[in-house]
C-alpha positions as a LaTeX table, in Angstrom:
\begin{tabular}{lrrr}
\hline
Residue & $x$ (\AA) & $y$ (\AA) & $z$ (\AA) \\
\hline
Unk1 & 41.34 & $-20.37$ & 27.56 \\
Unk2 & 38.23 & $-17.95$ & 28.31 \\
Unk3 & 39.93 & $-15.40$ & 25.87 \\
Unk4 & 40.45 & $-17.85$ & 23.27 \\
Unk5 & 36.64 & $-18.83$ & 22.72 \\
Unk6 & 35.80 & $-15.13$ & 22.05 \\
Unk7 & 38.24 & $-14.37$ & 19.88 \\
Unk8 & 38.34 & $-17.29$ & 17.31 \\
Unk9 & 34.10 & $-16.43$ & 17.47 \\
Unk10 & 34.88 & $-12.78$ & 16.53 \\
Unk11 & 37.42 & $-14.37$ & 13.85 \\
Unk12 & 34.99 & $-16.46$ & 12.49 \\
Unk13 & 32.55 & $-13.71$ & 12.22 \\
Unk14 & 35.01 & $-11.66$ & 10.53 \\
Unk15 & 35.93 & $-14.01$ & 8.04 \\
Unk16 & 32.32 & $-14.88$ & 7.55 \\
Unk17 & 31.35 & $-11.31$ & 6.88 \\
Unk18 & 34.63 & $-11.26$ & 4.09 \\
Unk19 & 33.58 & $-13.89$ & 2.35 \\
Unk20 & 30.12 & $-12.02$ & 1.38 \\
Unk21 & 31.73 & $-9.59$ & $-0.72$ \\
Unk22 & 33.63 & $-12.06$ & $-2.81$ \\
Unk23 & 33.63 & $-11.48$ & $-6.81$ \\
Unk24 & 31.85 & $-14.92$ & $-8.11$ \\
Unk25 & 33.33 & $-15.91$ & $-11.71$ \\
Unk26 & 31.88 & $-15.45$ & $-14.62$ \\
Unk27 & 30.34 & $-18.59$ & $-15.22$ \\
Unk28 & 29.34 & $-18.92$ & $-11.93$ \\
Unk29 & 27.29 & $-15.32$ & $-12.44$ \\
Unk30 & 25.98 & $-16.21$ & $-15.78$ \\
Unk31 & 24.54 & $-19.32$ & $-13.91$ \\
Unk32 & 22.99 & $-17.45$ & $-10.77$ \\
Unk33 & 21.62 & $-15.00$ & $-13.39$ \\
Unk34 & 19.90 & $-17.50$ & $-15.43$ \\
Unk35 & 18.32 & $-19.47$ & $-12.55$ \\
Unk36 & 16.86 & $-15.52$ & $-10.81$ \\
Unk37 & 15.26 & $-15.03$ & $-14.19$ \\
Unk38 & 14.17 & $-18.34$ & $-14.85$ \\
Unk39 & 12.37 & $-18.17$ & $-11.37$ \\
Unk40 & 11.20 & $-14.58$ & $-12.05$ \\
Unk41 & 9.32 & $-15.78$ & $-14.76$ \\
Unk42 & 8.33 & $-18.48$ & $-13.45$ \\
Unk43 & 6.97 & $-16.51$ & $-10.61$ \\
Unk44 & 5.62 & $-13.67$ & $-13.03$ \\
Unk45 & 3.77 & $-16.48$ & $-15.21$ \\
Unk46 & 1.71 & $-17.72$ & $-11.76$ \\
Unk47 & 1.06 & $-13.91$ & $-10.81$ \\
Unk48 & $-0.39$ & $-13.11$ & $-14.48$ \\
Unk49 & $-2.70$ & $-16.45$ & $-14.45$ \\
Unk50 & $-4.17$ & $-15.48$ & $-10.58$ \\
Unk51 & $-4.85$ & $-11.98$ & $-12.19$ \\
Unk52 & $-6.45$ & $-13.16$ & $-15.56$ \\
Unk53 & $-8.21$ & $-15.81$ & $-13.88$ \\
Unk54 & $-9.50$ & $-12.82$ & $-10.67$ \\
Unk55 & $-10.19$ & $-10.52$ & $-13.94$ \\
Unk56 & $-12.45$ & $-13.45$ & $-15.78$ \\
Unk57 & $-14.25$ & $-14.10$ & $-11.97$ \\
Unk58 & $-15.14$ & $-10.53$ & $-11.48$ \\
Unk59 & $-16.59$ & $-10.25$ & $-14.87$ \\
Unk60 & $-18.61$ & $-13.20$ & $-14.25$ \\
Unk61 & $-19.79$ & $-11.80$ & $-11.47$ \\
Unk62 & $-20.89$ & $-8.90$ & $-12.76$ \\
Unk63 & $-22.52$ & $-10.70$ & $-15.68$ \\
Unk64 & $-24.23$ & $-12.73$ & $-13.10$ \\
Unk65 & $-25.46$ & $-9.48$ & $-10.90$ \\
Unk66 & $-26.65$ & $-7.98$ & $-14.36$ \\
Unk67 & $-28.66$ & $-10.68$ & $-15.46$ \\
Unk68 & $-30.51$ & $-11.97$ & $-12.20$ \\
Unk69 & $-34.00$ & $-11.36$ & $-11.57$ \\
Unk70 & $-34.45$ & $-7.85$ & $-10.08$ \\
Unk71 & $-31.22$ & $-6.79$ & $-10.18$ \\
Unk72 & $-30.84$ & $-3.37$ & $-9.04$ \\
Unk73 & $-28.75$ & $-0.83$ & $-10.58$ \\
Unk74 & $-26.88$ & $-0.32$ & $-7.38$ \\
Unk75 & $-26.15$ & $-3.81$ & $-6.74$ \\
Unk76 & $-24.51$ & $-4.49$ & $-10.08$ \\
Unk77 & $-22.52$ & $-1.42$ & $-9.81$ \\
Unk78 & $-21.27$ & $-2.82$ & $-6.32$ \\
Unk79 & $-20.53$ & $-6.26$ & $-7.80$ \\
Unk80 & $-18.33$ & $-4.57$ & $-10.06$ \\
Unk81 & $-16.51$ & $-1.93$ & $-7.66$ \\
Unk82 & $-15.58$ & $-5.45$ & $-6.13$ \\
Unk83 & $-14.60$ & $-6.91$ & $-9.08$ \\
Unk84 & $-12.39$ & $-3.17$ & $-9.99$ \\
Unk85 & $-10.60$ & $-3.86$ & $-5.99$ \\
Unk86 & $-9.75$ & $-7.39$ & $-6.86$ \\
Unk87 & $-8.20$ & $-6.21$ & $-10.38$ \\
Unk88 & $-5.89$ & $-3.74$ & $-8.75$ \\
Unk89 & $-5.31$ & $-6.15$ & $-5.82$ \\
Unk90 & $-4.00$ & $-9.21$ & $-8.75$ \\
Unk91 & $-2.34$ & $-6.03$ & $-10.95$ \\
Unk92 & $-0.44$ & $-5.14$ & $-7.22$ \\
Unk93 & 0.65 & $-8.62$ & $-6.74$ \\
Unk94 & 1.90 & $-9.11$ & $-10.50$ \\
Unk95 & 3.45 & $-5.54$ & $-10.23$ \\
Unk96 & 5.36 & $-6.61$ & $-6.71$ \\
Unk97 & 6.14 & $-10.09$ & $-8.01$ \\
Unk98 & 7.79 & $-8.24$ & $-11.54$ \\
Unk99 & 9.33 & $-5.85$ & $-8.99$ \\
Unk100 & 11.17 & $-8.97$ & $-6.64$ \\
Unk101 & 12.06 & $-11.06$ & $-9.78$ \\
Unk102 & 13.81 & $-8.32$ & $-11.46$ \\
Unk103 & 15.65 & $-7.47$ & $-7.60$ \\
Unk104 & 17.01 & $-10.57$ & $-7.48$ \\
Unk105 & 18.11 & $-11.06$ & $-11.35$ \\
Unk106 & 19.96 & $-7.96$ & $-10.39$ \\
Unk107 & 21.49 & $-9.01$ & $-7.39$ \\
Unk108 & 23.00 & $-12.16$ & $-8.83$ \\
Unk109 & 24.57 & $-9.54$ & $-11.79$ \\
Unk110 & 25.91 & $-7.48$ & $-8.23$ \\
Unk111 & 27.46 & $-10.57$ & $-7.62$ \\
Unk112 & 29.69 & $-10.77$ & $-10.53$ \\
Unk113 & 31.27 & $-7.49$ & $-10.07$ \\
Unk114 & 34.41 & $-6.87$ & $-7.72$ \\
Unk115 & 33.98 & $-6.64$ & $-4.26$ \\
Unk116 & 34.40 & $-2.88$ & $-4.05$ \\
Unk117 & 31.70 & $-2.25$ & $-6.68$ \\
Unk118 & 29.13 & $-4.92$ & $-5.27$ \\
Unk119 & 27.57 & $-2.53$ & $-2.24$ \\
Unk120 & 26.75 & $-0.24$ & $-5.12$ \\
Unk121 & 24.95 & $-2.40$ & $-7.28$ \\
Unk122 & 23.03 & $-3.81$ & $-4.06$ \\
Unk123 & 21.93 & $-0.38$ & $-3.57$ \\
Unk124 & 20.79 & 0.40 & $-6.76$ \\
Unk125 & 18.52 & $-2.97$ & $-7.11$ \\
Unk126 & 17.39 & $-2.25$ & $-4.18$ \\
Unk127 & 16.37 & 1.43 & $-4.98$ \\
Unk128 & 14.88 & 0.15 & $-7.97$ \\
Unk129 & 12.52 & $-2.35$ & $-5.82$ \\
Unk130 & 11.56 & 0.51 & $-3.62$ \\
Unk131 & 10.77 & 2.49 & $-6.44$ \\
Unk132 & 8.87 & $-0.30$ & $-8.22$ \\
Unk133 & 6.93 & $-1.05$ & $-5.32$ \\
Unk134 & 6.11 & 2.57 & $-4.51$ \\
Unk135 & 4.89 & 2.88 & $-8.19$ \\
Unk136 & 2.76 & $-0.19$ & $-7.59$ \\
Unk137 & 0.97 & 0.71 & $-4.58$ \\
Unk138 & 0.16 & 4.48 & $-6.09$ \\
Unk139 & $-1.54$ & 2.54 & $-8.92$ \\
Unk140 & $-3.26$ & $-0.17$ & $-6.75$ \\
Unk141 & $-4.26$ & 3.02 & $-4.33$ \\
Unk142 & $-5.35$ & 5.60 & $-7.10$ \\
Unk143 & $-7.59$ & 2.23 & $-8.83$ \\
Unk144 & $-9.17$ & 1.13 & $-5.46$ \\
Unk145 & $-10.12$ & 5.18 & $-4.92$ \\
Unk146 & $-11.57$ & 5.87 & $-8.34$ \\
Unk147 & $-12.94$ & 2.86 & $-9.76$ \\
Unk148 & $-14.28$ & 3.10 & $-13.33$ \\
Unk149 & $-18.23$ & 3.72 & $-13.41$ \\
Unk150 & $-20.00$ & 0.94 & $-14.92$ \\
Unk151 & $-22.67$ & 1.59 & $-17.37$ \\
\hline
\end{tabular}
């Protein structure tokens, strides 16, 4: 009886693991598909209105720096380094968010394919994601380091 418990677990397990790789049908893709990009752009349409509305905040505030009574030179050029960081920061998160939506779109196509071809195409989304997200965080790096000067 001791045996038996491990060995219907490492069964189970195994059968488990199996059923991962199965080839979904065609409609059944087509649906997964259509829900990963309706939430990807879903998700991309909340990204894009946090980075318009952090773009139309740090402009304010730089409006705001510029036109107040003895406002230094320095201190409006700091207001909008600030405002230049919380661009790239919003264009990072929008680039990521793009980045995961498109992932996952592609991971519900993986599923469609045949089992043998589906560790593949889980590979290659995911090398795209790295890539993506490497590409993001050069750009949010290189704009954080060399923020335009403001005039």
């Amino acid at each position: 009886m001791n045996r038996l418990i491990p060995t219907v677990l490492a069964l189970s397990c195994a059968l488990a693991f199996t059923a991962c790789n199965k080839q979904e049908t065609p409609q059944e893709t087509q649906k997964d598909v259509a829900e990963a990009q309706a939430d990807a752009a879903s998700d991309m349409k909340d990204a894009a209105s946090d980075a318009a509305a952090t773009a139309a905040e740090g402009q304010q505030d730089v409006q705001e720096a510029a036109s107040a009574a003895g406002a230094k030179p320095a201190d409006v050029a700091e207001v909008g380094r600030d405002a230049v960081e919380d661009d790239a920061d919003a264009a990072y998160k929008l680039a990521i968010t793009k980045a995961e939506g498109d992932r996952k779109v592609a991971k519900e196509r993986c599923d469609g394919l045949p089992a043998a071809d589906q560790k593949g195409c889980n590979a290659s989304a995911d090398s795209d994601y790295d890539a993506a997200k490497q590409m993001a965080t050069e750009e949010h790096d290189a704009a954080k380091a060399n923020p335009p000067e403001k005039k």
